[in-house]
C-alpha positions in Angstrom: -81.4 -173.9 179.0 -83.8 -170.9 178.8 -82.0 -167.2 180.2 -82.2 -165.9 183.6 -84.6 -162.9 181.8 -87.0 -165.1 179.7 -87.8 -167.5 183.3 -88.4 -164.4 184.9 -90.7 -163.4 182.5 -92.7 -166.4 182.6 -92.7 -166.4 185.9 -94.2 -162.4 186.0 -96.7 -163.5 183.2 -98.1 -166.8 185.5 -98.3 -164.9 188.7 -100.9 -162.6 186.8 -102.6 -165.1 185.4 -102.5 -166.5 188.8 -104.4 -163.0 189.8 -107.2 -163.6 187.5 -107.9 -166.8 188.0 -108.2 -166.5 191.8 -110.3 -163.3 191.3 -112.6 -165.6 188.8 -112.6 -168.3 191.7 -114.0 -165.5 193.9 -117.0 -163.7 191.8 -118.0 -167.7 190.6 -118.3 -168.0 194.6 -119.8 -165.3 195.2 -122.4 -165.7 192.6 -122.9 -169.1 192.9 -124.4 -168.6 196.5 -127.0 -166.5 195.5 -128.0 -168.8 192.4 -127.4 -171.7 194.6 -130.0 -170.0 197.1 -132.7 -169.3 194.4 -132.5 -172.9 193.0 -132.9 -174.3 196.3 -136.3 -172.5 197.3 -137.5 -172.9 193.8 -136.9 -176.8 194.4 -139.5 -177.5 196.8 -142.2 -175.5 194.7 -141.3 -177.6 191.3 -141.3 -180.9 193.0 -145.5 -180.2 195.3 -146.3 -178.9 191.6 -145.6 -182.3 189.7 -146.9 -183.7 192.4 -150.3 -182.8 192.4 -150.4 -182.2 188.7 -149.8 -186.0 188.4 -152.4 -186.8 190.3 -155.0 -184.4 188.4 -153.9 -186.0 185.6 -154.2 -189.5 186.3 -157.7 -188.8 187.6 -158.4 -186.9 184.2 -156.5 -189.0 181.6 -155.1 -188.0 178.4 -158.1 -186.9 177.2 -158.1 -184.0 179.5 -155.8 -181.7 177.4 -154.0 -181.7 174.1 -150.8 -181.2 176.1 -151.2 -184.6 177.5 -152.3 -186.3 174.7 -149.1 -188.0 172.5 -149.4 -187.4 168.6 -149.7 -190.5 166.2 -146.5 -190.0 164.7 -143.8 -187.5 165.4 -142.0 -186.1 162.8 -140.8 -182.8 164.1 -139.0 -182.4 167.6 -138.4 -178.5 169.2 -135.1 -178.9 171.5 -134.5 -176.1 174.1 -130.5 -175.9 174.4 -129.2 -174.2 178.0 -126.0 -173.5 178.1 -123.9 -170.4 179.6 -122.8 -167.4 177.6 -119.6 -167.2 179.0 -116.5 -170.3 179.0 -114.2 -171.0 181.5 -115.9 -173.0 182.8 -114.3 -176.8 182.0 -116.3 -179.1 180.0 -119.7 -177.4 181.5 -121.0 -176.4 178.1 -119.5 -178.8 175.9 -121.3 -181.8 178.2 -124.4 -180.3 177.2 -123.8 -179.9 173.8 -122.5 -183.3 173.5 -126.0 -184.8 175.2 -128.1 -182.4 172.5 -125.6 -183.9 170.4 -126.5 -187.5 170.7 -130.4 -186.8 171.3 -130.6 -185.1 167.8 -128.5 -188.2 166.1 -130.2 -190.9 167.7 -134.1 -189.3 166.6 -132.3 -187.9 162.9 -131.5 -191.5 162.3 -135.4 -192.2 162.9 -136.2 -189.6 160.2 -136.8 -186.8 163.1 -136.3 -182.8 162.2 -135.4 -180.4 164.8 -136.0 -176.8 165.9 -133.4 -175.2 168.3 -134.4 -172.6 170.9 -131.3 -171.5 173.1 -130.5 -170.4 176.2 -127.1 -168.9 176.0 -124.3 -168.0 173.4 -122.5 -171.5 173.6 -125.4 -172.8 172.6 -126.7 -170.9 170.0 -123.2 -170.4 168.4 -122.7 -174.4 168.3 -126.4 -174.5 166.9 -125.4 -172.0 164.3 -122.3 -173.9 163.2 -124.3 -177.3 162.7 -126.7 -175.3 160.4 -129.5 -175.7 162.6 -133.0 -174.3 162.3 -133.2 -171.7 165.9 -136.7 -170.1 166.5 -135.6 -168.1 169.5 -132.5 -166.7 171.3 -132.2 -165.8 174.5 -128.8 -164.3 175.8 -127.8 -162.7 178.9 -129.9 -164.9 181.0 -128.2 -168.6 182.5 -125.8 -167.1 184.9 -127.3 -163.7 185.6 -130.2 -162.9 187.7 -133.3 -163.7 186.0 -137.6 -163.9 186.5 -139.7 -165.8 186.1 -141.4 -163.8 183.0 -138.6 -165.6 180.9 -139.8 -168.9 181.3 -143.0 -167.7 180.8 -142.4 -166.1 177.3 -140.1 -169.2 176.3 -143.5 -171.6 177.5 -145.9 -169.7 175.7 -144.1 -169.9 172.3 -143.5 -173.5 172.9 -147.1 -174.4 173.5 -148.4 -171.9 170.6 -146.2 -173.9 168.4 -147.2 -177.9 169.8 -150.9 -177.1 169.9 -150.8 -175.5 166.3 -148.8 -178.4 164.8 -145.4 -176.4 164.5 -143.8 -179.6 166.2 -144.6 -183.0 168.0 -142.6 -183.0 170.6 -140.4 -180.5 173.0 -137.2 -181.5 175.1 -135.2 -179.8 177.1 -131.5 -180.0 177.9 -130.0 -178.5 181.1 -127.6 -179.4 184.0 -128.6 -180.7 187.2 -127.0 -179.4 190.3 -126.2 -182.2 192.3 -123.2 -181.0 194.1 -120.4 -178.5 193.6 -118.1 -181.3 192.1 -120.9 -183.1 189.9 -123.3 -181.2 187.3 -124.9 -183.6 185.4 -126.2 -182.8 181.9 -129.8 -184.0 181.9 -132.9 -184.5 179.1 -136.1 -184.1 179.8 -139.4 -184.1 177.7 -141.9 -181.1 179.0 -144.3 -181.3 175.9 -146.6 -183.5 175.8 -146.6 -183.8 179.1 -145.4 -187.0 180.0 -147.5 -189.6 182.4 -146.6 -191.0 185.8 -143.9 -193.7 184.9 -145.5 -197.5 185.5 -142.3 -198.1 187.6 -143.2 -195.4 190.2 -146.9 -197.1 190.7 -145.5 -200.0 191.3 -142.9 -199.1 193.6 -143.4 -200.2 197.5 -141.0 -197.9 198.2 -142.3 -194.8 196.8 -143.3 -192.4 199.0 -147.2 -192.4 199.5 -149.1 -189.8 196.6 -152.2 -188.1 198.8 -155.1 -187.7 197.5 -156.1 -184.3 196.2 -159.4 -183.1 196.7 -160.0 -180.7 194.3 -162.5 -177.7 193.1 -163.5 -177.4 190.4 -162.8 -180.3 188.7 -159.3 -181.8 187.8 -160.4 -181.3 184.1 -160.7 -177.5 184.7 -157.6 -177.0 187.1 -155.9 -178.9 184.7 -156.5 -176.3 181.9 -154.3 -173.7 183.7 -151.8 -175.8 185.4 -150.7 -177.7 182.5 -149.2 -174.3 180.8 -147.5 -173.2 184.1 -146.0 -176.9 184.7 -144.1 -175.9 181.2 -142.8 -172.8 182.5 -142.1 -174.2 186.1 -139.8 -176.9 184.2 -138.1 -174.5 182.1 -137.6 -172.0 185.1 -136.3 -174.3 187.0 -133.9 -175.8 184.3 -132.7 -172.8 183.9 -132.0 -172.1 188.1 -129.9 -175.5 187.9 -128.0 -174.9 185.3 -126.9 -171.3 186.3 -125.8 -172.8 189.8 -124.1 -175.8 187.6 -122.4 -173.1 185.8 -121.1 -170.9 188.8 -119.6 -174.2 190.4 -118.2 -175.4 187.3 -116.2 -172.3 186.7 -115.5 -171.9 190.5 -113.8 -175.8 190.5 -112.9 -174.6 187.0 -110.5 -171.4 188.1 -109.6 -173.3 191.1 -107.3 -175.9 188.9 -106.3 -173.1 187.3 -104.8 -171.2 190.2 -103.3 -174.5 191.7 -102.0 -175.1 188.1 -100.1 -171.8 187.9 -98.4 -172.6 191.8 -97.2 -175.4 190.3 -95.6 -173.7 186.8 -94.5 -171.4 189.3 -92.5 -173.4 191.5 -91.0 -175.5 188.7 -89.6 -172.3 187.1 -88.5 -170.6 190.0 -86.6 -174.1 190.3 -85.2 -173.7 186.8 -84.3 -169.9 187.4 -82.5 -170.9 190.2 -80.7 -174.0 188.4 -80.0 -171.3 185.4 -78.8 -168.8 187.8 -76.1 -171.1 189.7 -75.0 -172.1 185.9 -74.4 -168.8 185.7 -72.5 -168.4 188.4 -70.2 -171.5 187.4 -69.4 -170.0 184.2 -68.7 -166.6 185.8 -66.5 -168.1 188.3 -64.7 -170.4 185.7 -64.4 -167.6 183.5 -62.4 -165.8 186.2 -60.3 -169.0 187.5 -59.2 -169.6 183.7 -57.5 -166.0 183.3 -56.2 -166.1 186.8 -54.4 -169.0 185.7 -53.7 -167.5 182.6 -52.3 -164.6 184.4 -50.1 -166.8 185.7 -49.1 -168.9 183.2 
């Protein structure tokens, strides 16, 4: 059985941890309303946008743009990686990782090369250790405040590079907020830009499409609302994962402080079993040379 001294040392060294954690529980709060805030009003936005680009493009075809149009054979993929800077924060990044993970396996066992650009240090340090080739870095931004000129510089360089031949295809992985218990890591293509699924024609259910009237024509809108869809997807990948990221490390610190009340009760229990040992011995200490006395 441990000493009196080295349980009430562990006990000390919990109770600060116990301080941290909680403190961690209440910044991830506190930032997590205003990201939480910023997602939300961006939502709205991103969803009207696909909307009526979808139905530009269906009027327009493939045709319309060489962002729409598929390539013959696809032999290089570009795969934008968000993930947080910062851990403590569960299995946030590491669910990410593992669905870039699987992605890149499944299309490398097709005969598909890849080309990394990350959002984040988890991200870009994983990338580094599996000896992957990164074209750009960009740190300090999922979990911070952020504009919208980031999307816009990370779109532009992914466009540049698709139209010129760099690569065939661009994906992006990031976490979608669903609620503050469930992020789920989520894949999405952004370039070319993918059609209307069949499914969603077909669906009775679906909610009814309107018909945009539009001037000038869809071929010309299209021309400038193709590029910002990119950054609109990217943006907003990047609002949902920093909210996924505050929640995950606010659940994250949560267990952790629950965690130490529970160390801390079972060795304030064992102090207090060590203690009365103590006192035993003591007593039977001084009951054997009473009796010795006597004897």
């Amino acid at each position: 059985m441990p000493t009196l001294k080295e349980v009430q040392t562990k006990i000390g060294s919990i109770k600060k941890t116990k301080q941290i954690t909680k403190a961690m529980n209440m910044v991830a709060a506190s930032r997590l309303r205003g990201a939480r805030n910023a997602m939300e009003g961006f939502r709205p936005f991103a969803g009207k946008f696909a909307e009526v680009l979808g139905s530009l493009a269906e009027k327009a075809g493939e045709d319309a743009s060489p962002l729409l149009t598929p390539r013959d054979e696809v032999k290089k993929i570009h795969l934008v990686l968000c993930t947080s800077d910062r851990g403590l924060c569960g299995g946030f990044n590491m669910n990410l990782i593992e669905k870039a993970r699987k992605f890149m396996e499944q299309k490398k066992g097709e005969g598909k090369e890849f080309i990394v650009t990350n959002f984040g240090k988890k991200g870009r340090d994983w990338s580094r250790k599996e000896g992957l080739q990164i074209k750009n870095e960009y740190l300090g931004v999922v979990g911070s405040d952020f504009g919208f000129n980031v999307a816009t510089n990370a779109g532009r360089s992914l466009i540049d590079g698709f139209l010129a031949g760099d690569w065939d295809e661009v994906y992006v992985v990031w976490s979608n907020f669903l609620s503050m218990g469930k992020q789920v890591s989520t894949l999405q293509q952004i370039l070319p830009i993918p059609p209307i699924e069949e499914e969603q024609k077909k669906d009775i259910n679906a909610p009814f499409r309107a018909e945009h009237i539009c001037e000038p024509s869809p071929d010309e809108l299209l021309g400038e609302m193709l590029p910002r869809n990119v950054y609109i997807q990217i943006h907003s990948g990047l609002l949902e994962t920093s909210t996924s990221e505050h929640a995950a490390r606010m659940m994250a610190m949560d267990n952790a402080t629950k965690a130490c009340n529970d160390m801390v009760n079972e060795l304030t229990l064992l102090y207090n079993k060590a203690r009365q040992a103590a006192i035993t011995a003591d007593l039977m200490d001084i009951v054997g040379g009473a009796e010795a006395l006597k004897g």
